[in-house]
C-alpha positions in Angstrom: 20.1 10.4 8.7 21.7 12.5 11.4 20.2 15.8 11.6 22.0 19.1 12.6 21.9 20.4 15.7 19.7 23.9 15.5 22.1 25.7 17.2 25.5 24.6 15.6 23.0 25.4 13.1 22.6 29.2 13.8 26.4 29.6 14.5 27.1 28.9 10.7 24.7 30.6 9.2 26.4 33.5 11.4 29.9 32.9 10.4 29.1 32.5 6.6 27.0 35.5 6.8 27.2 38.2 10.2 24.1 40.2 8.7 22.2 37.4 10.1 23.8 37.8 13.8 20.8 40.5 15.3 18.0 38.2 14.1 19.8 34.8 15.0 20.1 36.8 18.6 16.8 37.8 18.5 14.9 34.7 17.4 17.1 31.6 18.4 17.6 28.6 16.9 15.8 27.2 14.1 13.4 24.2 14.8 14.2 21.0 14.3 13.4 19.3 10.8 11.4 15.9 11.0 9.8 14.1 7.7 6.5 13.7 8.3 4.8 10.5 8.3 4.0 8.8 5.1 0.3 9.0 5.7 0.6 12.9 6.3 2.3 13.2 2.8 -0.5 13.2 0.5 -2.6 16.0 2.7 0.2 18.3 3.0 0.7 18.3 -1.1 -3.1 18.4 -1.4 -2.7 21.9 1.0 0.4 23.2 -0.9 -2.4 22.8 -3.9 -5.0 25.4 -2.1 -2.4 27.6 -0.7 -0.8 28.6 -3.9 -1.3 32.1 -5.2 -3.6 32.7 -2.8 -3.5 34.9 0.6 -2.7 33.0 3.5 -6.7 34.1 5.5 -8.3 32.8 2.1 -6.6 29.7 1.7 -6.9 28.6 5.1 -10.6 28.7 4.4 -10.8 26.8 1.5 -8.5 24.3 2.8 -10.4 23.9 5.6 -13.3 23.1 3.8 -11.7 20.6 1.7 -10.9 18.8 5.0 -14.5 19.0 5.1 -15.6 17.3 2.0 -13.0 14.8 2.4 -14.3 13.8 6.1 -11.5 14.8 7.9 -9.0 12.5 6.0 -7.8 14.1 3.1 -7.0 10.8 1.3 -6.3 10.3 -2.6 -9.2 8.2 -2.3 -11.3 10.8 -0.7 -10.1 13.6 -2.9 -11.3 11.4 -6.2 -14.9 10.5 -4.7 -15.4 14.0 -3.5 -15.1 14.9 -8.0 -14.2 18.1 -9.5 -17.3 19.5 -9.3 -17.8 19.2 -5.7 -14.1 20.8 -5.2 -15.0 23.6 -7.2 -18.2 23.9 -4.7 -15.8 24.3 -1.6 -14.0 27.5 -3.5 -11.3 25.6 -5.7 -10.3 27.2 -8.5 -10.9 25.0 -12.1 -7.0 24.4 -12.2 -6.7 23.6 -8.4 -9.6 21.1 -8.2 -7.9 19.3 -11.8 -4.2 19.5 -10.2 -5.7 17.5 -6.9 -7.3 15.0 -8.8 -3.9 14.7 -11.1 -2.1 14.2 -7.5 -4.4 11.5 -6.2 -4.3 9.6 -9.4 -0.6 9.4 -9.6 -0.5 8.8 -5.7 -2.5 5.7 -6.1 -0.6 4.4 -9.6 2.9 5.0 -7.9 4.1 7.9 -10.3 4.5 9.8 -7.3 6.1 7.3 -4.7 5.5 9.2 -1.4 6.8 5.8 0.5 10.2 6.4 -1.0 10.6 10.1 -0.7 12.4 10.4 2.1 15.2 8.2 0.8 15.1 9.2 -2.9 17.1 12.3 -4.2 15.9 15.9 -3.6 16.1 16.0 -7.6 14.4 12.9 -8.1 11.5 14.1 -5.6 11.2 17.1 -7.2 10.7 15.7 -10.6 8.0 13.9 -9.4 6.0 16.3 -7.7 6.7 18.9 -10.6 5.1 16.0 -12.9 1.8 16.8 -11.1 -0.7 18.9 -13.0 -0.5 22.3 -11.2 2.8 22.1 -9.0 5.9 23.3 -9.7 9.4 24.2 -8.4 8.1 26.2 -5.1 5.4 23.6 -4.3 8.2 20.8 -4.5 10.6 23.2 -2.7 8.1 23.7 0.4 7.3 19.7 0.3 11.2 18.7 1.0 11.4 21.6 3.4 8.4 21.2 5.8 7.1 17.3 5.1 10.3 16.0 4.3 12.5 18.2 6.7 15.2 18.3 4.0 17.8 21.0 6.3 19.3 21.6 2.7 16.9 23.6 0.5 17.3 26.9 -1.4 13.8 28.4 -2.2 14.8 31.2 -4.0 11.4 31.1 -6.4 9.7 32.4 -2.3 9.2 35.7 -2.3 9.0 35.8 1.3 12.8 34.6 1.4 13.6 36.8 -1.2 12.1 40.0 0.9 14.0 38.7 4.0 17.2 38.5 2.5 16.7 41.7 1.1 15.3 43.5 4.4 18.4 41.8 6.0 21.7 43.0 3.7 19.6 46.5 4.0 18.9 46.3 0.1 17.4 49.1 -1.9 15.3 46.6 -4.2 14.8 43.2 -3.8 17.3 40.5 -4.7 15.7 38.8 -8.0 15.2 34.6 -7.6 18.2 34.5 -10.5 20.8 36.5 -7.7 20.2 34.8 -4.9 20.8 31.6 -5.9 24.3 31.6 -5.9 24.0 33.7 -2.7 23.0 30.7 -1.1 26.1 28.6 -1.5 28.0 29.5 1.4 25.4 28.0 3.8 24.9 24.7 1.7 24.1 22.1 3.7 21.4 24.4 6.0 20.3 26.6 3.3 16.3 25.3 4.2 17.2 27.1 7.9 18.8 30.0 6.1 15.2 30.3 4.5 13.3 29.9 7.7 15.2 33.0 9.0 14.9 35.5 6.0 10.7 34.5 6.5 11.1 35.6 10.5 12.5 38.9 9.5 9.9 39.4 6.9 7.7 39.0 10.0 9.2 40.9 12.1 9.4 44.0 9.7 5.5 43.5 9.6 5.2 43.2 13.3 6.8 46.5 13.9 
């Protein structure tokens, strides 16, 4: 699949939408998107598991911990043999060390196909990882974005895109998940890279 260049990139997000011009000058291009290895799928579902609802410091921690328990490889097999009650142990809530378990079983009974992901449908992914005790839309969303590098996806569920799109267009509250989706048509086709610069301006508002 040909990927698009990040610059040509930029430029379109630019004509769709100028408001985007002084951040797309300050900040560049967007990286390029690269689906992760098959092997790398599992952990990086396993981390979108910790990181929800959580703060970013927090998470970190207890994610780093599961690597722990799992040896360094966090593997459907490991995540099983390491047991519920040993994930709660490393600061996993009851629903998070349950949702884990529910990803490595259906990992190793093929319900979720991470083998064919990268040539299956962004709908058809989706419903697979939404089928997973404990992940939903944003957790699938994130997983096509950065382990799939789908250039083509419109978290609008994020609040961080949300809050950059709103510090962006100068808004007075921010723009609910139910307005913004149609916002996002004009840039279909680079919509994930759209979202990747609404997050830098959140940062840079905080930076300030």
């Amino acid at each position: 699949m040909t990927r698009p260049d990040p610059a040509a990139t930029a430029r379109a997000i630019v004509r769709a939408d100028p408001a985007f011009r002084a951040l797309v000058r300050r900040v560049g291009p967007p990286p390029r998107r690269r689906a992760a290895p098959v092997a790398a799928r599992f952990a990086n579902l396993t981390r979108s598991v910790t990181y929800q609802l959580l703060a970013t410091k927090a998470a970190a921690t207890i994610h780093a911990r599961v690597v722990e328990l799992c040896q360094g490889d966090v593997t459907p097999e490991a995540i099983l043999a390491a047991g519920h009650d040993r994930l709660r142990g490393v600061g996993l809530s009851n629903a998070k060390a349950t949702a884990m378990a529910d990803l490595a079983e259906r990992t190793l009974d093929g319900r979720l196909a991470l083998s064919r992901h990268a040539t299956m449908s962004e709908s058809d992914v989706t419903a697979e990882v939404v089928a997973v005790r404990g992940l939903g839309v944003w957790s699938a969303h994130m997983y096509l974005m950065h382990t799939l590098g789908r250039p083509d996806v419109w978290p609008t569920g994020d609040f961080g895109v949300r809050h950059g799109w709103s510090l962006l267009h100068g808004l007075d509250e921010m723009v609910s998940e139910r307005a913004l989706r149609p916002l996002g048509d004009p840039f279909a086709g680079v919509r994930s890279e759209v979202a990747w610069y609404c997050w830098r301006a959140v940062e840079l508002e905080r930076a300030r």
